[in-house]
C-alpha positions in Angstrom: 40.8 -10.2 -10.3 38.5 -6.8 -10.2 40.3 -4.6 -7.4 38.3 -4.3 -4.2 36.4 -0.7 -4.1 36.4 1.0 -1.0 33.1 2.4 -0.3 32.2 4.3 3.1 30.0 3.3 5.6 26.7 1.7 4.3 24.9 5.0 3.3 21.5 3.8 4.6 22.1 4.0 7.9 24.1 7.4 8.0 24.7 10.3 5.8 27.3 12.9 6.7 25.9 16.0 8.6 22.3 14.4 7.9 20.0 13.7 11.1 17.2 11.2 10.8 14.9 13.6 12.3 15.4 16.0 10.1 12.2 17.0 8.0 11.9 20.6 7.5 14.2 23.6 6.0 14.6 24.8 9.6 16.1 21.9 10.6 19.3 21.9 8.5 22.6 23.0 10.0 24.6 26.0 9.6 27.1 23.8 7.4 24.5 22.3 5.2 23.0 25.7 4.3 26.7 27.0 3.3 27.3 23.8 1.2 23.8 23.8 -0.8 24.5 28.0 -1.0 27.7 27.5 -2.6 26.8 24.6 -5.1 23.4 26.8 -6.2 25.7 29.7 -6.8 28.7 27.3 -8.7 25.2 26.2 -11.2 24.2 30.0 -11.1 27.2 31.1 -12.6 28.1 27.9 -14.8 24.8 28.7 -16.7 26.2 32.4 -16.8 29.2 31.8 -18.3 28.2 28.7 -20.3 25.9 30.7 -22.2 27.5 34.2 -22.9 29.2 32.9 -26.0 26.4 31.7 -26.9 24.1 34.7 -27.3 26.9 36.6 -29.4 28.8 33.7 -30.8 28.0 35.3 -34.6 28.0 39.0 -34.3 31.8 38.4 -32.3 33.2 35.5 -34.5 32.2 38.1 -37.4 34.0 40.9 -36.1 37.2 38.1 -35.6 37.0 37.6 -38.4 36.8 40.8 -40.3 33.7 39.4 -42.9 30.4 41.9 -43.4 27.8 39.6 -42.2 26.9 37.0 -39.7 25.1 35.1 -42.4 29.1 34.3 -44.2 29.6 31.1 -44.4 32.8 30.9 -42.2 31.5 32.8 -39.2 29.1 29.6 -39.2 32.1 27.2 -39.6 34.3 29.2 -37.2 32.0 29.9 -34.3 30.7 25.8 -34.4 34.4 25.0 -34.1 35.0 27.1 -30.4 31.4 25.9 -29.7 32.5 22.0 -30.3 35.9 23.1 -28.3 34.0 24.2 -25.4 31.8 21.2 -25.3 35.6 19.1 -25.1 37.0 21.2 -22.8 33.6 20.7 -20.3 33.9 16.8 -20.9 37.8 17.0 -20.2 37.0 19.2 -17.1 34.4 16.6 -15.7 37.0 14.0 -15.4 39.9 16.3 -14.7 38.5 18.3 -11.6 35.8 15.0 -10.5 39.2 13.7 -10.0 40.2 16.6 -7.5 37.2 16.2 -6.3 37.8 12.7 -4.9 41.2 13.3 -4.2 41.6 16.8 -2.5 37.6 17.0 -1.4 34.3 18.6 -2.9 35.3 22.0 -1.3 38.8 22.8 -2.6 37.8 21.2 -6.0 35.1 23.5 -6.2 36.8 26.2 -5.4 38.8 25.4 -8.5 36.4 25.0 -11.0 34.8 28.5 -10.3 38.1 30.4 -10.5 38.9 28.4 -13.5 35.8 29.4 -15.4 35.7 32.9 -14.4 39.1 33.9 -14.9 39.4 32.0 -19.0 36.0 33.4 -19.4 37.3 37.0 -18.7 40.0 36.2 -20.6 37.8 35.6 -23.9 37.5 39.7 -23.6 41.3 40.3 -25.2 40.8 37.4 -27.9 41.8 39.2 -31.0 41.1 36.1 -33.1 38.7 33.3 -33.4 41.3 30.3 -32.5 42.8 32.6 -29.3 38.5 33.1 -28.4 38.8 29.2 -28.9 41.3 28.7 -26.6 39.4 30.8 -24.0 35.9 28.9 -24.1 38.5 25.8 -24.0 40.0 26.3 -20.6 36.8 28.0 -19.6 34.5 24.6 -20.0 37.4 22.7 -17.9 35.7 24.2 -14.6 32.2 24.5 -16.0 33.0 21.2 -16.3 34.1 20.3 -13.4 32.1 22.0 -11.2 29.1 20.1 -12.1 30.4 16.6 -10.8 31.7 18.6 -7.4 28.9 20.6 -6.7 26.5 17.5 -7.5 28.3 15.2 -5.2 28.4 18.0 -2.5 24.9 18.0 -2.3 24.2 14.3 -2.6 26.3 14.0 0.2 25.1 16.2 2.9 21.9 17.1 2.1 18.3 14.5 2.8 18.4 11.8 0.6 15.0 12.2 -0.2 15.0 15.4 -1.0 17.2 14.9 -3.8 14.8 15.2 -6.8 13.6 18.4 -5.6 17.2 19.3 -4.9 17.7 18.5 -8.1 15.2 20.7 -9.5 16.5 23.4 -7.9 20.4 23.3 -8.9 19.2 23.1 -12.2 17.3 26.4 -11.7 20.3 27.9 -11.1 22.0 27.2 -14.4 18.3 28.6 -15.9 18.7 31.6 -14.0 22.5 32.3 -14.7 21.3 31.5 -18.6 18.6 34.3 -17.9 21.3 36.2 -16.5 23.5 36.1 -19.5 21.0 37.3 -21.6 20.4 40.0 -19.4 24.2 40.8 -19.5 23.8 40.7 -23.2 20.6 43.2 -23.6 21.8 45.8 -21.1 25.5 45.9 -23.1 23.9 45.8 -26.6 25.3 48.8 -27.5 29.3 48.2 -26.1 31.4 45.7 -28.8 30.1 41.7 -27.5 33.5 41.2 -26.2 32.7 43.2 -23.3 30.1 40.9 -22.1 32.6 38.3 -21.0 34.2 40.8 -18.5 30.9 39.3 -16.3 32.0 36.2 -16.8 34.8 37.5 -13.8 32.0 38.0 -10.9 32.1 34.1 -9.8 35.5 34.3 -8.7 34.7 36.4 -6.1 33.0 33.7 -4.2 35.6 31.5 -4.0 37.8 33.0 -0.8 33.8 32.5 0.9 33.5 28.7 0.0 37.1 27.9 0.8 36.4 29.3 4.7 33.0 28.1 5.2 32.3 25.3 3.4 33.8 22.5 4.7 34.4 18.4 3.3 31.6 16.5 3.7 32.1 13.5 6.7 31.2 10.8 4.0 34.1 11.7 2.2 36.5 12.1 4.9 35.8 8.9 6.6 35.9 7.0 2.7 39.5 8.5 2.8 40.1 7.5 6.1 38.9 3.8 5.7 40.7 3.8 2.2 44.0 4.8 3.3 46.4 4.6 1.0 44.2 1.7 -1.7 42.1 4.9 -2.8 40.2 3.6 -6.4 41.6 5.1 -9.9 39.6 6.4 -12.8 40.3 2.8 -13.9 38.3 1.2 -11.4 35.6 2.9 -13.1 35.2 0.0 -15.4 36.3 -3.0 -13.0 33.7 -4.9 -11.1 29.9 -4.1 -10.8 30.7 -0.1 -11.6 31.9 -1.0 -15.2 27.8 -1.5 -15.9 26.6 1.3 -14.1 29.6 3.5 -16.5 28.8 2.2 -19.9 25.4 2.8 -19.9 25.8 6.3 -18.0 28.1 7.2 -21.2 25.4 6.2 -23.7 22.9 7.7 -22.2 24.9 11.0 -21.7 26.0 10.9 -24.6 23.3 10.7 -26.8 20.7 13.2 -25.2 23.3 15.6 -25.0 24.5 15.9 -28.3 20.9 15.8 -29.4 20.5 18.6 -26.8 23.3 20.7 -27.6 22.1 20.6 -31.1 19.2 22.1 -30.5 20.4 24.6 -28.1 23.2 25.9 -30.6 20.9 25.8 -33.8 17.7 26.7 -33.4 18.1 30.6 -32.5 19.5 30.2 -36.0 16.9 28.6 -37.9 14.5 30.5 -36.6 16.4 33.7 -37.5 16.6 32.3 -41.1 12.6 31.7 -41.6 11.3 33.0 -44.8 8.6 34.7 -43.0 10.9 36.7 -41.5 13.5 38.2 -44.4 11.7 41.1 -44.5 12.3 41.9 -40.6 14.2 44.6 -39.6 17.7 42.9 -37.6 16.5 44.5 -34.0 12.9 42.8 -34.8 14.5 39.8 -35.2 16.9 40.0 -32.6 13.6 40.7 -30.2 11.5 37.8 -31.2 14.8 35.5 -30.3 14.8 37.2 -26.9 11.2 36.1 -26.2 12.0 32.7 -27.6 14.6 32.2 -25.4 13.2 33.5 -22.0 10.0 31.0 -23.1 12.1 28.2 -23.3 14.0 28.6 -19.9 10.7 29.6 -18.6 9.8 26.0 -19.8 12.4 24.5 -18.3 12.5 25.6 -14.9 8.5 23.8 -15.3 10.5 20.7 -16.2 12.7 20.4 -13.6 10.4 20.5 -10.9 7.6 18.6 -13.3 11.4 15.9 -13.4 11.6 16.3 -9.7 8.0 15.2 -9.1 7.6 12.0 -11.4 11.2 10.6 -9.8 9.8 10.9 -6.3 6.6 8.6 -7.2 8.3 6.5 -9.9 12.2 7.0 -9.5 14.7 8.2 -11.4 15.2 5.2 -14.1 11.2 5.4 -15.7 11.3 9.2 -15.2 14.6 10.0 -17.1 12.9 7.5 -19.8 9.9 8.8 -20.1 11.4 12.5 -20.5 13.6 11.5 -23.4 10.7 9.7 -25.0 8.5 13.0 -24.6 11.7 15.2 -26.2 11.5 12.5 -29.0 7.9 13.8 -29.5 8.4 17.5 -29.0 11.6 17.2 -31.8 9.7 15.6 -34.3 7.2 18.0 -33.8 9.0 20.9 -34.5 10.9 19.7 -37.1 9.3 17.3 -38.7 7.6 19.6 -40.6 7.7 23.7 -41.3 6.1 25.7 -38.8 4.8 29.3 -38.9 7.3 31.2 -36.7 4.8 32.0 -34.0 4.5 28.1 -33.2 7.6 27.3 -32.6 7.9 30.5 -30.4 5.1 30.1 -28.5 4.9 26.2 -28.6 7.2 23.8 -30.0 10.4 25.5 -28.7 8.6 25.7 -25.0 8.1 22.2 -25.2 11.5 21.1 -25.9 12.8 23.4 -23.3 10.3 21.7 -20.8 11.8 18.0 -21.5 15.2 19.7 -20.8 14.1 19.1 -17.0 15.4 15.6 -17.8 19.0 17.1 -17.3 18.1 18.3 -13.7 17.8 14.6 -12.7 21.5 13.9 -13.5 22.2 15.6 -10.9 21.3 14.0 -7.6 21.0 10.5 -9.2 24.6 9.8 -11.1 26.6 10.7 -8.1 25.2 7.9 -5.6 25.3 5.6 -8.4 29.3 5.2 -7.4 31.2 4.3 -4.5 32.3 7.9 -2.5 35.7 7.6 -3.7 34.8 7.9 -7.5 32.1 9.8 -6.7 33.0 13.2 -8.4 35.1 10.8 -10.9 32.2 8.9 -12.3 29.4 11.0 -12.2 32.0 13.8 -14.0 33.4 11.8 -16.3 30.2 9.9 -17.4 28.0 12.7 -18.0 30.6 15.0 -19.3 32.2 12.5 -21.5 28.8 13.3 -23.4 30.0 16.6 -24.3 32.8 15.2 -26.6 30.1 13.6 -28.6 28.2 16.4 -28.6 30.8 18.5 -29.7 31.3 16.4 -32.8 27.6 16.8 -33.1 27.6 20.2 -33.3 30.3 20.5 -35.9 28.6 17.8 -37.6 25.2 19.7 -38.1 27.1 23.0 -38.4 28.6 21.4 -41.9 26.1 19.5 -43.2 23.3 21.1 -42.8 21.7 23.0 -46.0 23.0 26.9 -45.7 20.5 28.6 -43.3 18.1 25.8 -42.7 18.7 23.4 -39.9 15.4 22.0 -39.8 16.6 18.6 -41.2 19.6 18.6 -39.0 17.9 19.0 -35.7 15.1 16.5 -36.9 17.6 14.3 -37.2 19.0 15.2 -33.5 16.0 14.5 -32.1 16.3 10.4 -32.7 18.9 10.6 -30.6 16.9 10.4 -27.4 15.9 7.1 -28.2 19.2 5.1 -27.5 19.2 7.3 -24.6 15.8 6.4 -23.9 16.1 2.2 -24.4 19.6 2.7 -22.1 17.8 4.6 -19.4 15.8 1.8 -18.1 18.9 -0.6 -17.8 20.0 1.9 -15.3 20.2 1.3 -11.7 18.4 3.3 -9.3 21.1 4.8 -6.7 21.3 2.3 -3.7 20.8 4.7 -0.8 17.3 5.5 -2.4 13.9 4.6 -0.6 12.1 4.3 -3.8 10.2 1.0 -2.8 9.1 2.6 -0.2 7.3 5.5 -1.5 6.0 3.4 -4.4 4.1 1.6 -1.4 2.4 4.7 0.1 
């Protein structure tokens, strides 16, 4: 017999620190503002520290390595290895700390996560070979990790339920913005050695002695620990019962546009840095037009997330999240299904993959209610993050196999991905506490 799964009280009729009246930005409380401050900030600098190895992943493995070039074949192998250990360590971190999270509360556990991330992403600075750098980005992606279920669930939970897609919209900003601020961090230290550039990675953990005395545990959680008492639900219970549904699917779906995703995110600075059209560039020409391609695809995608946020208000989450994978289906074939002049994918295809990235800003506000509060954090952590192992194989995966500086073929291939993820989507339940059918009737 499926254990019983204690839930809290029936979320449609009250939702902690939330007041029925409440309809504008003035009328949030003093504790609301801190929580929503302090899970914007946690996004802010997960997409900060997420993204730093990113932007000098070649030019540092190289120098780890002792080769001449970034083009050798082994900083390619070596710096898609950490990449695919990072990617593990997020998934591992999802479950680890959304396990905190619903044990010790969405404050302390967040707490956690940033001070885990900064201090291993500091850390990264005094690698002095590629498998210690590994070991960094490792422990670093357990509270990038984790701090994606927490902070979710913190928000879910005491801000308007039906302001979550817009909510959602905007955490997911924040990890756009920290991205922008990594490069940043990268273009103003261009001339210092790129270990120095994780020493920024540090600055989060100064926010951690804030959220620790003024954020306090949401009052859905307290009371589902208080009606639990000591039966409090396992990571088990995840696939006991109506959850077990609601979990499978979330994997698949996680799974697959992630590692179709993260493909694209890792590779294509590179194949676009390996055009023909652009052997006969100068390295700091090159290194330019990847600069603009990037700030146009995060530009992009802060238009997707609130583009996201608007279709799930007027058609819910399940047919939005499908229709966005079906649209990055589109934009992949488009740019790789065939060779484009480099100015198109710049100023085009790229842009419009970034856009369908606002898909990921959903996850957010609508995996969290989709469990009861006690696996809250556990669920939504381990189900989206779980993705990340899969990615990380994917990453490897293309890394190898692709031809030798041309990863059009590979991220073609990426792109079909998003149709499981797509055909899953709409099995999908939409969250229980959301008044969907009611907008749908205005």
């Amino acid at each position: 017999m499926d254990k019983a799964i204690p839930t809290t009280v029936n979320p449609s009729s009250r939702q902690s620190g939330v007041r029925p009246e409440v309809e504008h930005l003035r009328d949030l409380s003093p504790q609301q503002w801190k929580s929503g401050i302090a899970a914007w900030l946690g996004w802010l600098f997960d997409g900060l520290d997420m993204h730093l190895y990113t932007l000098v992943a070649a030019p540092f493995v190289a120098q780890l390595l002792q080769v001449a070039s970034t083009a050798d074949p082994l900083v390619k192998r070596y710096s898609s290895w950490i990449q695919a250990a990072f990617l593990i360590g997020w998934a591992l971190g999802g479950g680890f700390f959304g396990r905190i999270g619903d044990r010790l509360g969405r404050s302390r556990a967040l707490s956690l996560t940033i001070l885990t991330y900064a201090i291993f992403t500091g850390l990264s600075f005094f690698a002095q070979t590629w498998w210690q750098l590994m070991i960094c980005r490792f422990l670093a992606a357990l509270g990038i990790g984790g701090e994606w279920a927490v902070g979710a669930s913190l928000l879910s939970e005491t801000w308007p339920r039906r302001w979550r897609p817009w909510i959602a919209a905007v955490l997911q900003t924040g990890v756009n913005l920290g991205v922008l601020l990594a490069y940043l961090a990268t273009y103003l230290m261009a001339d210092l050695k790129p270990r120095y550039v994780f020493l920024i990675g540090i600055l989060p953990a100064l926010m951690v002695y804030w959220i620790r005395r003024n954020v306090p545990e949401p009052e859905d959680w307290h009371a589902a620990k208080l009606q639990a008492r000591q039966n409090e639900p396992g990571i088990a219970d995840l696939f006991r019962g109506d959850v077990r549904r609601t979990t499978l699917l979330t994997i698949v779906v996680c799974a697959s546009s992630l590692s179709a995703w993260w493909a694209f995110m890792f590779w294509h600075p590179q194949h676009l840095f390996n055009l023909p059209e652009l052997s006969s560039w100068l390295q700091a020409d090159r290194k330019k037009l990847m600069s603009t391609t990037f700030f146009a695809v995060i530009t992009a995608s802060i238009m997707g997330n609130f583009v996201a946020g608007w279709l799930a208000k007027h058609f819910g989450y399940r047919r939005t999240i499908a229709s966005m994978f079906f649209c990055f289906v589109l934009a992949m074939l488009g740019a790789f299904g065939q060779p484009h002049h480099y100015q198109a994918l710049v100023w085009f295809w790229f842009p419009a993959v970034g856009f369908c990235s606002g898909v990921f800003g959903l996850f957010t506000m609508f995996m969290p209610p989709l469990f009861p509060t006690l696996l809250r954090t556990t669920g939504a952590g381990f189900c989206y993050n779980i993705g990340r192992i899969a990615a990380a194989f994917g990453t490897v995966f293309f890394g190898l196999f692709s031809k030798v500086g041309d990863f059009r073929t590979a991220l073609l291939y990426a792109g079909f991905l998003f149709i499981p993820a797509m055909i899953f989507a709409l099995f999908l339940p939409e969250p229980a506490d959301e008044a969907i059918t009611a907008t749908l009737l205005e």
